[in-house]
N, C-alpha and C positions, 0 to 999 in steps of 0.2 A: 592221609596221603592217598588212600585206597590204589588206585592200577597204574598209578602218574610213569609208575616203574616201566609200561610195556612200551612207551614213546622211544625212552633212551634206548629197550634190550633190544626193538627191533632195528635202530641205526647201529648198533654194536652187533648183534645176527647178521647185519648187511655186511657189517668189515671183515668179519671173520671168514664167511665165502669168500670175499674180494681178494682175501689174503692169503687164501687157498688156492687162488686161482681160478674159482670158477667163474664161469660167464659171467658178465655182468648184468646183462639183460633179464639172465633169470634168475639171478641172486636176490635182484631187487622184486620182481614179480614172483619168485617163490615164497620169500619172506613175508610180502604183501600180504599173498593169498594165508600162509601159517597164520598171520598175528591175527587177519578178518575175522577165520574161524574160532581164533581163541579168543578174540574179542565180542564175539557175536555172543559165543558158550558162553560169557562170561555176563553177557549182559549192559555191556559199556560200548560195543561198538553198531552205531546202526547202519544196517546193511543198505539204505538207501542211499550211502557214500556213493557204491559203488554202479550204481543206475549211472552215475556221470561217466563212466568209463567210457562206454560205445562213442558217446560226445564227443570225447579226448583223443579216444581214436581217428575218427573222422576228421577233428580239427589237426589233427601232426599228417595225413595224408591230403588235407587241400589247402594246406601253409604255404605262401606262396613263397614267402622269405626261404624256407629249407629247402626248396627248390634248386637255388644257386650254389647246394652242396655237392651232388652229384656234376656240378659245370664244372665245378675249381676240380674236385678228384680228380675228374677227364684230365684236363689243363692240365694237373702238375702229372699224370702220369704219361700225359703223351709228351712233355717234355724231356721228359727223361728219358723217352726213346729217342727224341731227336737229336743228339750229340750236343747241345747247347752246353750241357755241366762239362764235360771232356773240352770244348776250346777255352771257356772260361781257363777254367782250372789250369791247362797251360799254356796259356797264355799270360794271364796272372802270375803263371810260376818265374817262364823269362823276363817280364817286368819286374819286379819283386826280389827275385830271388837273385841279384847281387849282393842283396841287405842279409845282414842276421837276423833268422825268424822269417826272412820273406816268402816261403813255401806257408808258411803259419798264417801268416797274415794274408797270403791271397786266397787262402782256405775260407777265412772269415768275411773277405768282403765278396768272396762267389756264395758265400753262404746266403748271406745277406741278400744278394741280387735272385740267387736261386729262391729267398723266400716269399722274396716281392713278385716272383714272376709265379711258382707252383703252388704255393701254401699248401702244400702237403709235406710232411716231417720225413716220414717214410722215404719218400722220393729226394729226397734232399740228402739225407744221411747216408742213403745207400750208394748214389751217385758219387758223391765225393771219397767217401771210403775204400770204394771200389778201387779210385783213379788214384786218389793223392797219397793213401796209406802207403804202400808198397813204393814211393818217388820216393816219400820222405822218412822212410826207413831206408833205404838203398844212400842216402846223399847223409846217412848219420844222426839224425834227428831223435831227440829220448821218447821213448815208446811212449811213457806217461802223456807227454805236450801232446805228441803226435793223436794218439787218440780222443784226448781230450778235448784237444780243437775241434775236432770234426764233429764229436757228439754235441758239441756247446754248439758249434756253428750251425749243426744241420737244426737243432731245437728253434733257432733263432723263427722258422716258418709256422710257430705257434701263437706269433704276438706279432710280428709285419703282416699287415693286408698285404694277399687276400686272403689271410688264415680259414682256413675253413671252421678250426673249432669257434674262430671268433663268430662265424656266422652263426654257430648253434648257441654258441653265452648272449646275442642279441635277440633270438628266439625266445630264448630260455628267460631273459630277463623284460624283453617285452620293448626293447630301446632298436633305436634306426641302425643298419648293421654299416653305414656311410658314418653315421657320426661314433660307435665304434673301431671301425677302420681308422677314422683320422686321428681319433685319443691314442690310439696303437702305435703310429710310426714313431713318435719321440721315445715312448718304453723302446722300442724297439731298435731304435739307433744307438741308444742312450750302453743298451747290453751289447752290440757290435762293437761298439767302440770303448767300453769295457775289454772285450777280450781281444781287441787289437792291444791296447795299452801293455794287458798281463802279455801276450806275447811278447813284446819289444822288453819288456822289464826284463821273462826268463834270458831272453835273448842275451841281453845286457848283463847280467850276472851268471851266466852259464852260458859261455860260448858256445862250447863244444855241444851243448843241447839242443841248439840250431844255427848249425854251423850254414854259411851262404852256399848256394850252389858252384860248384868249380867251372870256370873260365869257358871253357869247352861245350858244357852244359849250355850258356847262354850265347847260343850261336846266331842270335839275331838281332839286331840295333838299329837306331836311325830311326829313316823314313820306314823300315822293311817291320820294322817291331811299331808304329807306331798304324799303320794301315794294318797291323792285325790284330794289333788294341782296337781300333776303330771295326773292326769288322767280326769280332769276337760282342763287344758290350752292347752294340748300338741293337742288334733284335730283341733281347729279352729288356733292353731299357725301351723298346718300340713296345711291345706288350706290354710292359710294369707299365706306360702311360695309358695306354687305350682303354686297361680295366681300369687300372683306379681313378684315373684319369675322367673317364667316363659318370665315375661315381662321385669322384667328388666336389665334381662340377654341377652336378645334376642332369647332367645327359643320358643318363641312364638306369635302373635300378641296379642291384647289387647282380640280382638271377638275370637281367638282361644282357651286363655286362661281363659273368662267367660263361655266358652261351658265346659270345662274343672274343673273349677269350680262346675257349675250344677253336673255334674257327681258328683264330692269329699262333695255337701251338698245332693244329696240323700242316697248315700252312709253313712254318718254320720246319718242322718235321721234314717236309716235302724239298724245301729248298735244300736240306741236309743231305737229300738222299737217301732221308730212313723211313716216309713213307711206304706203309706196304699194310696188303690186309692181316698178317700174324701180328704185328703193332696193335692196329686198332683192333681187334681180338682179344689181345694181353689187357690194351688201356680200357674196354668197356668192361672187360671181367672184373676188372681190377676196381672198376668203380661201380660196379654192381656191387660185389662183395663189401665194399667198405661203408657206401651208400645205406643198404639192408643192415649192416652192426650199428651205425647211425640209429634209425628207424628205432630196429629192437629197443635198442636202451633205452631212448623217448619213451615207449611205450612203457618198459619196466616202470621208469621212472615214474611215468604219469601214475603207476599203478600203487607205487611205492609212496610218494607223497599225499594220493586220495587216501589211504590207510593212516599214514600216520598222524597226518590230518584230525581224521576221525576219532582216533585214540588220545586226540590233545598233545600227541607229542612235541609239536610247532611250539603251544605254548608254555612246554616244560623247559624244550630247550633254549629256547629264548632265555627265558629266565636263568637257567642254570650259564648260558652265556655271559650277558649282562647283569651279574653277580660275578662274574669275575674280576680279580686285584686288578688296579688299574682303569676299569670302566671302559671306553673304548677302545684302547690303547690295546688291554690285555684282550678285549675280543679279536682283534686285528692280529693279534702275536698269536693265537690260538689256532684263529682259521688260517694265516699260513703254516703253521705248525702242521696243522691238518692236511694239508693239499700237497706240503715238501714228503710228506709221511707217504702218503698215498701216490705218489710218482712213483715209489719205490716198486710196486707190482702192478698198476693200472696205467691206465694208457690216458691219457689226454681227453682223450671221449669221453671216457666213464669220469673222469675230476668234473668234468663242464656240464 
């Protein structure tokens, strides 16, 4: 068997930071660097691996596809500043919310539009949490539902286009981030309308869990509720078409059409009246910072896979995979096993 051991200890060295908490960028490029040196002392790992680094480097900084990550960050954070989530949200609440569960349910399909329009998770969760938590505590609603919705719903901008993390698993796996985008939207409706369903279900056997808004509450009907449905949905369903729209028609690239993007959420922003320069301040910080943790971890990562590479880890684990009960099946139950596990303290980035 001689070293076959150091492939697995250093992707188990790697969970152990991850699950401590530390970064992730340097988890995986500290590790790297540890196993090089003991591989090198050891006589099994040749350091001519790592010559490919500066390469790796240079190819995650003139990648054209990563590009369009830093567009969509912009995008979902300047929508956030422009009130778009707050009409949604009640607007959706006075439609809806004569039904049982209908504050629930308009949670979920502003979820849903917020994820097609931001793809950012952050921006999504925060937004609605903000607005809808404290409506639907105040009108009775069980804390459990309550918070529960929002986290499901706001996650839903991790698998609708224009997810961002999707754009870095079409990097990452070497496939068109357009024909990932499209395989997306059915996972992706398929779980909204999932947790519309469990909504209406708790509704239905637990009244009192989401009890309907009171009379008073819904003080707008008619034509008067129905031009503010129309003037609530129709901007970010004008955005959700121009990006993906753009893309999966072929009018545009994925980075041509988050630049693009940027443009139609300042623009909105503007019409709002929440254009101003502390906004765009907030929203460039805001995607510089997340932009640069992006990067980091690419590069951990490149560093982390050249190593274990080197050390044949690839193809220990391979095997020690497909040697698992069941053969495909049980690889598939495995690596979700793995990725449900790993939600638990990492972040979306670091899984992809």
């Amino acid at each position: 068997m001689g070293y076959d051991w150091l492939g697995p200890a250093m992707f188990g060295g790697a969970l152990v930071l991850l699950s401590i908490g530390y970064p992730v960028a340097f988890s995986l490029g500290g590790v790297a660097i540890l196993f090089a040196i003991v591989g090198v002392s050891l006589g099994i790992f040749d350091p001519i691996f790592m010559t490919a680094m500066p390469q790796r480097i240079f190819g995650i900084m003139a990648n054209y596809t990563l590009l369009a990550v830093p567009y969509f960050i912009f995008m979902g954070s300047m929508l956030e500043k422009s009130g778009i989530a707050e009409q949604l949200l009640e607007t959706m609440g006075i439609l809806f919310g004569r039904l049982r569960g209908g504050l629930a349910l308009a949670v979920v399909i502003v979820g849903a539009l917020l994820a097609a329009s931001t793809g950012v998770v952050a921006a999504t969760v925060v937004a609605m949490g903000l607005i809808s938590l404290p409506i639907m505590l105040r009108y009775g609603y069980n804390k459990e539902l309550a918070t529960g919705v929002i986290v499901a719903s706001g996650t839903l901008g991790q698998i609708i286009p224009p997810s961002v993390v999707l754009v870095v698993l079409a990097d990452q796996l070497g496939i068109s981030v357009g024909d990932l985008f499209i395989g997306s939207i059915i996972p992706g409706l398929m779980m909204a309308g999932a947790f519309a369903i469990h909504v209406i279900i708790v509704a239905w056997l637990k009244p009192d869990a989401a009890p309907a808004l009171p009379l008073e509450v819904r003080n707008i009907s008619g034509k008067a509720l129905g031009k503010r449905v129309i003037q609530s949905m129709v901007p970010p369903l004008l955005l959700i078409l121009l990006v993906l729209g753009s893309i999966f028609f072929g009018i545009a690239t994925p980075t041509e059409a988050g630049a693009v993007g940027c443009l139609g959420a300042i623009v909105l922003a503007g019409v709002n009246g929440q254009l101003n320069l502390p906004s765009l301040r907030q929203s460039s910080d805001a995607t510089m910072r997340i932009t640069s943790m992006v990067i980091f971890i690419l590069l951990g990562s490149t560093a982390f896979s050249l190593v274990f590479r080197g050390l044949n880890g690839d193809r220990v684990m391979e095997a020690m995979l497909l040697n698992l009960p069941g053969g495909y099946i049980g690889f598939l139950v495995v690596s979700m096993l793995t990725i449900f596990l790993l939600g638990f303290f990492i972040d979306f980035f670091e899984i992809a």
